[in-house]
N, C-alpha and C positions, 0 to 999 in steps of 0.2 A: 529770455527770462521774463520782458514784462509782457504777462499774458492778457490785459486789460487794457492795452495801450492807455498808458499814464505816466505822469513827469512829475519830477522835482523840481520846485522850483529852488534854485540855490545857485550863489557863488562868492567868494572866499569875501567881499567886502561887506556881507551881511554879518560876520561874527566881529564888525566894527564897533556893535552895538555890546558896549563896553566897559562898566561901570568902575574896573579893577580890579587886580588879580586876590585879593580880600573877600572881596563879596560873592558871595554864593551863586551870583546867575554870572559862572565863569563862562565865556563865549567858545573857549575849548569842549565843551561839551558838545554843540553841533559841529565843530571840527572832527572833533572825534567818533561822532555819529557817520558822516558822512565819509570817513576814511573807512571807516570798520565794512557799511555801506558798499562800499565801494569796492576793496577787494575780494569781499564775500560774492561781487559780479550782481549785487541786486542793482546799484548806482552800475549807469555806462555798461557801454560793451552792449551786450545783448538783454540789461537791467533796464532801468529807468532812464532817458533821456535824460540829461538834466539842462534844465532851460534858467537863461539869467536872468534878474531880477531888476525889473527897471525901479526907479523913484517914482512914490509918489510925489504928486504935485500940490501946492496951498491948497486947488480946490477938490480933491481928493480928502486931504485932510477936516476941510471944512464941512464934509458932510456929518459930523460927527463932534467935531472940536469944534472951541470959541476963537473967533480969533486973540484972544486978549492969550489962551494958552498958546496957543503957537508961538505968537510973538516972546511969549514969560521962555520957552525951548530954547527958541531961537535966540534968544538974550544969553542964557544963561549957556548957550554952545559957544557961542563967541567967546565970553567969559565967563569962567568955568568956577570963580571967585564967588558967585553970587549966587546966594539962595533964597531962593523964592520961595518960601515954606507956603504960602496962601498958594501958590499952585503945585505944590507936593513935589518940588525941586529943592535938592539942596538936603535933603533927608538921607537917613542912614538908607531907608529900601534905595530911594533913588537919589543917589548922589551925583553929581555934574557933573560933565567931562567934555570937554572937544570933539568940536564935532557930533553933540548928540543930537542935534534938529536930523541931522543929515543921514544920521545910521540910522534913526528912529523912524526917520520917513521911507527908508529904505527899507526895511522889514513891513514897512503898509505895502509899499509896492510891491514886495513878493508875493503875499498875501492877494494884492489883483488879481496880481496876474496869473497864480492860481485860480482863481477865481472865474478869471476872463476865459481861461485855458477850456477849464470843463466848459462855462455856459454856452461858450462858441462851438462845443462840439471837435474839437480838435484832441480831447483828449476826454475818456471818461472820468477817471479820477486825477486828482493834482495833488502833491503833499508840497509845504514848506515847513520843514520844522525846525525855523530860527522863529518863525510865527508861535500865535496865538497868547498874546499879550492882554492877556483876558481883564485886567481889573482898571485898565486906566475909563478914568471918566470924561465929561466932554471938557471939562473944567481942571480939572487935575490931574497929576500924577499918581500911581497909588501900587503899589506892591509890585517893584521891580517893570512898571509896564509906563512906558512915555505916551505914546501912541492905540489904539487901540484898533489895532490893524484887524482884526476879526469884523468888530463892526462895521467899518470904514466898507468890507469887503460884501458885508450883508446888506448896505447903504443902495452899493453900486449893484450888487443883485437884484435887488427893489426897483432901481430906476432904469432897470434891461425890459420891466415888467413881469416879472417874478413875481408871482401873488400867494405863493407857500413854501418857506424858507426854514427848514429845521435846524435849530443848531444843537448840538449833544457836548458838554462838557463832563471830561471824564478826571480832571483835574482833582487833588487832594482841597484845592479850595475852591468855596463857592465863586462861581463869572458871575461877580457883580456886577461889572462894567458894560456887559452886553446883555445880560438882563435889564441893564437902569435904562438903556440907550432904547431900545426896546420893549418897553416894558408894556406899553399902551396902544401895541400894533399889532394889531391880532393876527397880521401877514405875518408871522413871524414865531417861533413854538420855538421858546429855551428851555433845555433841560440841563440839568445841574445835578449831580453825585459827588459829594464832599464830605470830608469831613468836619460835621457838626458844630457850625459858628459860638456853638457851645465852649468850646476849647482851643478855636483856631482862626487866624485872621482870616478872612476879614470881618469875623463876627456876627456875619448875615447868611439867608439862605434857607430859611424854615420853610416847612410845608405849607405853611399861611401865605404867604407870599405867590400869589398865583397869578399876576398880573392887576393892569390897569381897569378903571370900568370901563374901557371900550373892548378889553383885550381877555376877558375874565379865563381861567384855565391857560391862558399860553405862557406862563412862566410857570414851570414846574423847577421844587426841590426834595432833591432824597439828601436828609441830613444824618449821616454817617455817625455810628459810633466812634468813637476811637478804636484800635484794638481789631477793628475788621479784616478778615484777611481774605485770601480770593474765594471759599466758600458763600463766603455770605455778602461781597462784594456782587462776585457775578449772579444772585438769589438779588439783589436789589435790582442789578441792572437790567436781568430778564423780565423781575416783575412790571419795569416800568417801561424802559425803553421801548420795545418794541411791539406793544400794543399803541403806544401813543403813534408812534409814526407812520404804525398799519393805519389808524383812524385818520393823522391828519394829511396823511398823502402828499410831501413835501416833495415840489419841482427837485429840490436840490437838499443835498445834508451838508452841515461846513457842523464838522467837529475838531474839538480842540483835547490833546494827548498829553498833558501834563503827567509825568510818569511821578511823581513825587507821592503818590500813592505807594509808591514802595516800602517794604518794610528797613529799607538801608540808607533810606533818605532823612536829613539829621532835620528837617523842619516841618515834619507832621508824624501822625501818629497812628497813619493805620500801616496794615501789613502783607499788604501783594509784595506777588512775586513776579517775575520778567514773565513764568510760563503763566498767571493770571491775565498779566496785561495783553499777553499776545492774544488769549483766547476772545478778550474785549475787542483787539483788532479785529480779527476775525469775522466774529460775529458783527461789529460794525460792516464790514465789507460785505457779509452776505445780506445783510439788512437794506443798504442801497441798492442793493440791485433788488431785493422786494418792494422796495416803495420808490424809488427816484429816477428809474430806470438807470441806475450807477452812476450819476451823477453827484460825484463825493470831492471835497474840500477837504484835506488832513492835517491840521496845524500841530505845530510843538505844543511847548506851552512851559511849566516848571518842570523842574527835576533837579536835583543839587547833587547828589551820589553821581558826581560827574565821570567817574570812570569805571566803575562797578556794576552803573544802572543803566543811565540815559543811553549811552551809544548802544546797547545790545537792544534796547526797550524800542528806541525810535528805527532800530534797524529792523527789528520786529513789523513795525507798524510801513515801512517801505514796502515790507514783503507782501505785508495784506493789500496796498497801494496796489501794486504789480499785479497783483494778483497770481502771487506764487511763494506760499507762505516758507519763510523760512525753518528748515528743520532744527528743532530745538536741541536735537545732540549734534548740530555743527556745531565743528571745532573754532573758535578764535583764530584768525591766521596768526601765527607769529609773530608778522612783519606789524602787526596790528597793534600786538602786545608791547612789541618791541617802543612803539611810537610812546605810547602811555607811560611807560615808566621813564622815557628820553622826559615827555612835557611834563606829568603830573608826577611822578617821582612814584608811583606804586603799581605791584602788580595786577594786571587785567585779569577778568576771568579767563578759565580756559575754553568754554561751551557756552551756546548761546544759551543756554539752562541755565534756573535755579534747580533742577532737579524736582521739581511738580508738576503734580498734572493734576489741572482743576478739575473740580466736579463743583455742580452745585443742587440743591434743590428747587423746584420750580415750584412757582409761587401757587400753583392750580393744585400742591399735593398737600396743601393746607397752611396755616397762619398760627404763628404760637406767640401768644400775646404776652408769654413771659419770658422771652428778647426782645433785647433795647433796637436789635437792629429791627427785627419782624416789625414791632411796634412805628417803628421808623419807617419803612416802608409802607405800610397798610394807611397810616395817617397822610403820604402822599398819595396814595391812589382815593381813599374818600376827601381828601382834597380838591381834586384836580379833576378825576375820569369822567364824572357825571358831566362836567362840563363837553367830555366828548362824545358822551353818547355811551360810557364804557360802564359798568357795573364794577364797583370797586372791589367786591368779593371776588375772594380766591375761584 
């Protein structure tokens, strides 16, 4: 089944990474992603290898973080008493626990060695998706994210000598963190599809925001109305995505799959569906292989509708991995369903459907500047394109 020779990186000590069973980024979610995974035959068997996840190390981490944070982690994993609010420890998003230097660094490490996986040519694509911890900064903690394994992994792609690094964040909120990290290195072309710092944390992410002066054009944002659903989600993301990456020609893609785009997810406010997000797989996966020669990074990222959305969404995004998408009227296995209601106490869907099928209009069959979303889109491309060479008109 996996027709693109590609792995997972994952194994059961990365859902360590654990805040409690309260808080919304319940680590059941990639359990359950990877069970569902798994019997559907896309994980194991004649699916995806799945390869284990080493730690990263101090100086792993330091390519990215301060020491003064590490050590605030490392403090506060010992003792889990102590909150350090000056480094966004100890807070409702990121509250303490045991153990967290150790799970946090471990989810960098998957992320390597993802990483490691494609650039060495051992596998064309890698997914980990207990990754993509997109908002932590070099200094802080910041929305559910310790570590900021994305970066860390784009650090180490840089110093293999990788001189064109795309990254695509498909998250409900703005990747501030690996924007910030990057923000001034023109090796390096972020894009970002969110919704609207207008109404949602992290409060950042406007089409002004286009990078550093060394870097001008390589941070790109599409700031999302609220209220968008896969129509005019995937009409953004054609408009944008894949002319920039035809222009910028990236050795590698490392994208990040925050499914909380969903319209069932209780902490944002736009309105895809599983069969939106799949078709986003998809067309990422054909996109690599136009520009990267398929050399693809696929991290997690958010998602909270932890039994409804994530496991059918990220098992979605394995299939695009694989490169053997999964059929949207398979059925749920049973034995699948059965687990869901044993841990999360409700029932799973039956199909790996919402029952849609996206369409969308392409941005070349004209521009209606009386939508919020059009409006929103067109203001990133005269933002950003001329920086590439691109003509912002439809």
């Amino acid at each position: 089944m996996n027709g693109c020779n590609s792995c997972v990186v994952f194994d059961k000590s990365l859902t360590a990474y654990d805040f409690g069973h309260e808080h919304p980024m319940n680590p059941v979610r990639v359990d359950l992603t990877i069970s569902l995974a798994t019997d559907l035959g896309v994980v194991g068997g004649e699916g995806l290898p799945m390869v284990a996840a080493p730690n990263a190390t101090d100086d792993d981490l330091l390519r990215v973080h301060t020491p003064e944070m590490i050590d605030a982690v490392r403090r506060t994993s010992l003792d889990p008493r102590l909150a350090l609010t000056e480094f966004g420890l100890g807070t409702d998003d990121n509250p303490t626990f045991a153990g967290m230097h150790f799970a946090a660094r471990h989810v960098v490490g998957a992320s390597l060695e993802a990483a490691r996986q494609v650039w060495s040519g051992e596998v064309v694509h890698a997914a980990n998706v207990a990754g993509g911890l997109h908002h932590a900064m070099p200094g802080r903690a910041s929305g559910f994210c310790i570590y900021n394994d994305i970066a860390v992994a784009i650090d180490w792609l840089l110093d293999q000598g990788v001189q064109r690094v795309a990254y695509v964040d498909l998250d409900v909120h703005h990747g501030d963190g690996v924007e910030h990290i990057f923000y001034d290195d023109p090796r390096v072309l972020t894009i970002s599809l969110h919704e609207t710092g207008q109404m949602l944390f992290p409060g950042t992410g406007f089409p002004h925001d286009i990078g550093g002066p060394n870097a001008r054009g390589s941070a790109v944002n599409v700031a999302l109305p609220p209220g968008t659903a896969d129509t005019g989600w995937l009409r953004a993301f054609h408009a944008i995505v894949p002319p920039l990456l035809r222009e910028f020609r990236p050795e590698i893609v490392v994208s990040q799959h925050g499914c909380d785009s969903h319209a069932k997810d209780p902490l944002a406010h736009l309105m895809l569906s599983v069969d939106g997000q799949r078709a986003a797989y998809l067309s990422m996966h054909d996109l690599v292989h136009a520009v990267s020669g398929g050399k693809w990074v696929a991290l997690g990222g958010g998602g909270y509708a932890i039994a409804d959305v994530v496991p059918r969404a990220w098992t979605h995004l394995l299939g695009a991995v694989a490169g053997r998408p999964v059929d949207p009227e398979t059925q749920t296995p049973s034995s699948w369903r059965e687990e869901v209601l044993e841990r999360v106490g409700v029932m799973a869907p039956a199909q790996m459907t919402d029952g849609r099928t996206p369409t969308w209009r392409e941005w070349s069959q004209g521009y209606n500047p009386d939508t919020w979303l059009d409006r929103a889109v067109n203001t990133t491309r005269e933002e950003v394109f001329p920086y590439h060479g691109l003509d912002p008109a439809p």
